[in-house]
C-alpha positions as CSV (number, residue, x, y, z in Angstrom):
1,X,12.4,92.3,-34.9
2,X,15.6,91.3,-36.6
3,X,15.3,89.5,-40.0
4,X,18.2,86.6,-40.1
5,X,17.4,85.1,-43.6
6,X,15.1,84.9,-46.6
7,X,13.8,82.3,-49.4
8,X,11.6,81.9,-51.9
9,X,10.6,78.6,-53.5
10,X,7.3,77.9,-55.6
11,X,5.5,80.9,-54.8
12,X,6.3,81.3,-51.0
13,X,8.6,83.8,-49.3
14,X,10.0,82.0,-45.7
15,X,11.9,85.1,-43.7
16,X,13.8,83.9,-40.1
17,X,14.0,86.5,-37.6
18,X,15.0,86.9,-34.0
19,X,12.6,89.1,-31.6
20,X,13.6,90.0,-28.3
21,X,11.2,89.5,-25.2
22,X,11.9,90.1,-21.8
23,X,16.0,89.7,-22.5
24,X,15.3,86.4,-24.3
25,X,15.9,86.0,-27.9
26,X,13.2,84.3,-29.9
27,X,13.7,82.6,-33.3
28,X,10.3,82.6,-35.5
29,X,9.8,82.6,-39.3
30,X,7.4,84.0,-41.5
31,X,5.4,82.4,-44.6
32,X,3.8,84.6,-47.3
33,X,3.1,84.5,-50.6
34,X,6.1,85.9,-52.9
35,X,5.8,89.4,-53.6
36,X,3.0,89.8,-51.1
37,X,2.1,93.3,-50.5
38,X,-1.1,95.0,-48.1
39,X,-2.4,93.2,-45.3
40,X,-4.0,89.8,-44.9
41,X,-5.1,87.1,-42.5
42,X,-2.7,85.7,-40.2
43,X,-2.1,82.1,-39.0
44,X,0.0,81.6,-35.6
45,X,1.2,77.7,-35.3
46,X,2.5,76.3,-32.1
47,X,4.6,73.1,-32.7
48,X,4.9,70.1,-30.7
49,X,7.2,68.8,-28.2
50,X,10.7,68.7,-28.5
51,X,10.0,70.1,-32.2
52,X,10.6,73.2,-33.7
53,X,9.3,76.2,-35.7
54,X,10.3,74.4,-39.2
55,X,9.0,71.0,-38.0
56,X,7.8,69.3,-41.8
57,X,3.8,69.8,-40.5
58,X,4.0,73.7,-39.7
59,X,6.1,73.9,-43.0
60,X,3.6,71.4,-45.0
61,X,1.2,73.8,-43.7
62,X,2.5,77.3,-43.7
63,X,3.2,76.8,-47.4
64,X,-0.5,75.4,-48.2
65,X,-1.7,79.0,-46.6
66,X,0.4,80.5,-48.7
67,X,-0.3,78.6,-52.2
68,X,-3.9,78.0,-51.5
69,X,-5.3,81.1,-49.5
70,X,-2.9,83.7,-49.6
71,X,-2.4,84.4,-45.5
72,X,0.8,84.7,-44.2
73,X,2.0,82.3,-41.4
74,X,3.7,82.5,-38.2
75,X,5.9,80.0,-35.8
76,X,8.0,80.6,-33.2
77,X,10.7,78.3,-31.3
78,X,9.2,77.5,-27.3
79,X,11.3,77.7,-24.9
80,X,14.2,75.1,-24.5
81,X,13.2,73.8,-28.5
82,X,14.5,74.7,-31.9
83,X,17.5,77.6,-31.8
84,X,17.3,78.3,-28.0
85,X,19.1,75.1,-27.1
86,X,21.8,73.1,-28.6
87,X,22.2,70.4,-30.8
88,X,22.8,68.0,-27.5
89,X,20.0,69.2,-25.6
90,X,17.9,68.8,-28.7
91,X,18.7,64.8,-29.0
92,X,18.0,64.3,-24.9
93,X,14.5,66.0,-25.3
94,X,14.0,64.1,-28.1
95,X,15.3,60.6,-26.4
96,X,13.3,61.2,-23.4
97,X,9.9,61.9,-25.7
98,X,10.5,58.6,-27.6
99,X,11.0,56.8,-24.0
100,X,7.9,58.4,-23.0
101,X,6.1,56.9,-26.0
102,X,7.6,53.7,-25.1
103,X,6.1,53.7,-21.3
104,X,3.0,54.6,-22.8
105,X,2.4,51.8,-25.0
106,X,3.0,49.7,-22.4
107,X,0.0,51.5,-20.1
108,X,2.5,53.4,-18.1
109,X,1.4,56.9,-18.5
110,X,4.2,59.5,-17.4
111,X,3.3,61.9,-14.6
112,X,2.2,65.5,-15.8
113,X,4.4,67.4,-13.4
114,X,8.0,65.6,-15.0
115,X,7.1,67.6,-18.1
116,X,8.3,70.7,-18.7
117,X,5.7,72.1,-21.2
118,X,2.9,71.2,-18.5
119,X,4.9,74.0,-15.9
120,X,3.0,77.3,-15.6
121,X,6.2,79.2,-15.3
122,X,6.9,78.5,-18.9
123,X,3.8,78.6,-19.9
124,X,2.9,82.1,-18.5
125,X,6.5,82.7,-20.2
126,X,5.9,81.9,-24.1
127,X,2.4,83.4,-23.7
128,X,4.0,86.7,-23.4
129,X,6.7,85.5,-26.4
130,X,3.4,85.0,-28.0
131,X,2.3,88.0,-27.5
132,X,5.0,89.9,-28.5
133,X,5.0,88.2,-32.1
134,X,1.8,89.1,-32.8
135,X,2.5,92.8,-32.4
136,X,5.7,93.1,-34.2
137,X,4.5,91.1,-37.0
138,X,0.9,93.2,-37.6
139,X,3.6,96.1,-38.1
140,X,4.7,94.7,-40.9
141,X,3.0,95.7,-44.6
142,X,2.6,92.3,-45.9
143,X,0.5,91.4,-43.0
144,X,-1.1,94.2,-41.1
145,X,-3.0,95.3,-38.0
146,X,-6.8,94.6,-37.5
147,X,-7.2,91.6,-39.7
148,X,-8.5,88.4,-38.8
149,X,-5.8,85.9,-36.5
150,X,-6.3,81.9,-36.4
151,X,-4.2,80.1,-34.0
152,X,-3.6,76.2,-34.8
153,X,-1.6,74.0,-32.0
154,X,-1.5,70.3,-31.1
155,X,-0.2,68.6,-28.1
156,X,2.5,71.4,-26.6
157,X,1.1,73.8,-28.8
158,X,-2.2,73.0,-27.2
159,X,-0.9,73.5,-23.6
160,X,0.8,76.9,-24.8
161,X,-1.8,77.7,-26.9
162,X,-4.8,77.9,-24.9
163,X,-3.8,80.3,-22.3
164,X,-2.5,82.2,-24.8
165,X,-5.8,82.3,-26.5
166,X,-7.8,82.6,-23.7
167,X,-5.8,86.0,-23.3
168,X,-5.4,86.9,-26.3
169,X,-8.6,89.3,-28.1
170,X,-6.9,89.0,-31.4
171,X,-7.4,85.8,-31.9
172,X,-10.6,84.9,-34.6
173,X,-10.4,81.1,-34.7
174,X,-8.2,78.2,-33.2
175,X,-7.4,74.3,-33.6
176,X,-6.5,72.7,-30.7
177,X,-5.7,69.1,-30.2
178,X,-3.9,66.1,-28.7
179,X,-3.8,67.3,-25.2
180,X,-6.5,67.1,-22.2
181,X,-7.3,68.3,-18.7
182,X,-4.9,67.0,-16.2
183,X,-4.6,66.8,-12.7
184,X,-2.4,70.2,-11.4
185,X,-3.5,71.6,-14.4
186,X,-6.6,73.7,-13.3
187,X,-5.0,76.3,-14.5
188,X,-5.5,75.0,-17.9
189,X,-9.1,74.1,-17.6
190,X,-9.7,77.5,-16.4
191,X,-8.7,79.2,-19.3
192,X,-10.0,76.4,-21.7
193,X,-13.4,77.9,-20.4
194,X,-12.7,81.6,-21.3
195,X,-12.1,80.9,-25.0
196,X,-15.5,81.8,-26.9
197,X,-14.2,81.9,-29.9
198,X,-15.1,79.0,-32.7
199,X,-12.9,76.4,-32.6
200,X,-11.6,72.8,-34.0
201,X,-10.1,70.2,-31.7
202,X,-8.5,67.1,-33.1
203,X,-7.5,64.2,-31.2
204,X,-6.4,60.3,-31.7
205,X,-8.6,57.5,-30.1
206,X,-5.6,55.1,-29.7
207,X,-3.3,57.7,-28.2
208,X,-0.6,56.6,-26.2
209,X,-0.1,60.1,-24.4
210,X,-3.6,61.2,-23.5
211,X,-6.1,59.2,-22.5
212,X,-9.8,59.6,-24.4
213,X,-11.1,61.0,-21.1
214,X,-8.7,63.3,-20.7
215,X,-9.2,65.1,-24.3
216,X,-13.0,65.0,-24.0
217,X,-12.5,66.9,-20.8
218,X,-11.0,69.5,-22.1
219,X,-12.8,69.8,-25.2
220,X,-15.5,69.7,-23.0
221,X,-14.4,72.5,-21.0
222,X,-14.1,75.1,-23.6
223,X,-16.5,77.9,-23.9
224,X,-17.1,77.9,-27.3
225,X,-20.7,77.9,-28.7
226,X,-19.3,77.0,-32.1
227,X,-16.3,74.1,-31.4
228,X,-16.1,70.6,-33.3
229,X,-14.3,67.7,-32.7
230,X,-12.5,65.5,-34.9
231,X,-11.7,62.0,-33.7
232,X,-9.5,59.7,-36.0
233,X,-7.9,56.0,-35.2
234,X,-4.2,55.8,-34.4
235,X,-1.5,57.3,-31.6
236,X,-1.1,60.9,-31.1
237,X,1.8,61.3,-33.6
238,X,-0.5,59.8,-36.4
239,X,-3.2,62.5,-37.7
240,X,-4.2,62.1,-40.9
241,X,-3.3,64.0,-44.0
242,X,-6.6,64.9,-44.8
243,X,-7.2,67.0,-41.8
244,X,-5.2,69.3,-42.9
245,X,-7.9,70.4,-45.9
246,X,-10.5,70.1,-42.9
247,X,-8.3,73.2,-41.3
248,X,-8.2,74.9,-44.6
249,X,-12.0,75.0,-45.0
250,X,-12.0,76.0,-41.4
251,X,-9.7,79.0,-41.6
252,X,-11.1,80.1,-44.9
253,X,-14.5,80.7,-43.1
254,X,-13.8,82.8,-40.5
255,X,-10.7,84.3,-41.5
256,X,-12.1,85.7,-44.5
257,X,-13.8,88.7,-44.6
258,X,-17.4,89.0,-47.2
């Protein structure tokens, strides 16, 4: 792990660093409170398609860890977002997103297979980028080894997020939302099913993206004895602000120790 840059503003350290899996450099950043020493509970955040690792919600968010709870935060670019493509590349994903929005309002739902967060070749790839994070950051002082791990991603960092999960023992908690069970994604299902962890899952009745049968599925499908779902109005781009305090409440019960 390679730190690239530092900054502290209103009581929260952000460090960018670069980590190297499998020949592939991957840009992440860390959240903790300033002059945060010894270990503490962790929070890893998957962002959204054609996003980023300091998207304004995983930023919003990291620093309310910070300021309210005292965990550090994690985020990491996926493959083809953020630093690991170009400015160009960057624009088309995000064009071709908006245009999928478009088709959707309009009831024309775009095939799974034409995206590439829904391949399992890149899935199975960022789950092991995943993994790799989570090791080289529990080496660090600030955060530690053995202490309690949420995970929180929505739509891409759904898809990316549960297989990772599902594999991961680390893990003490996840939020999952704004994806569903698809067709060509058994895969997905599969290891919705293995998670048994406790676990939040948020999704938008009007969205445009995934239909309400589809997210039930898959909320459906987890394993979890403990799960909850949290079902607001609007399109998938439109979660309310005061889920986020829901997700605070949530982490602070299981990732803190008695």
């Amino acid at each position: 792990m390679e730190f690239i840059g530092e900054k502290t503003e209103d009581g929260v350290t952000r460090r960018e660093f670069r980590l190297t899996v499998d020949g592939d450099a991957v840009p992440g950043v860390i959240w903790t409170p300033e002059g945060a020493e010894g270990p503490r509970p962790l929070i890893l955040m998957g962002h959204g398609g054609s996003q980023h690792k300091k998207v304004a919600n995983l930023t919003a968010a990291a620093i309310g860890h910070a300021q309210k709870l005292g965990y550090a935060t994690v985020a990491i670019d996926a493959p083809g977002h953020g630093d690991r493509i170009t400015r160009e590349q960057a624009e088309k994903a995000r064009a071709a997103a908006a245009e999928a929005g478009r088709a959707a309002q309009k009831g024309e739902r775009p095939a799974a297979p034409s995206r590439p967060s829904r391949d399992a070749a890149v899935a199975v790839k960022h789950v092991a980028e995943w993994k790799a994070t989570l090791d080289a950051v529990q080496g660090l002082d600030e955060i530690g080894a053995g202490q309690p791990v949420g995970y929180w991603g929505v739509s891409m960092g759904t898809r990316f997020g549960v297989p990772f999960v599902a594999d991961e023992p680390r893990i003490t908690c996840a939020t999952f939302g704004l994806f569903g069970v698809f067709p060509g994604l058994e895969d997905h299902r599969a290891a919705a099913e293995r998670i048994r962890i406790p676990l939040m899952f948020v999704f938008q009745w009007e969205d445009e993206l995934m239909t309400r049968e589809q997210g039930l599925a898959l909320f459906n499908a987890f394993g979890s004895s403990e799960k909850t779902m949290h079902i607001n109005p609007g399109r998938h781009v439109e979660i309310p602000a005061h889920e986020r305090e829901a997700w605070l409440a949530f982490w602070k019960r299981h990732l803190e120790r008695p």
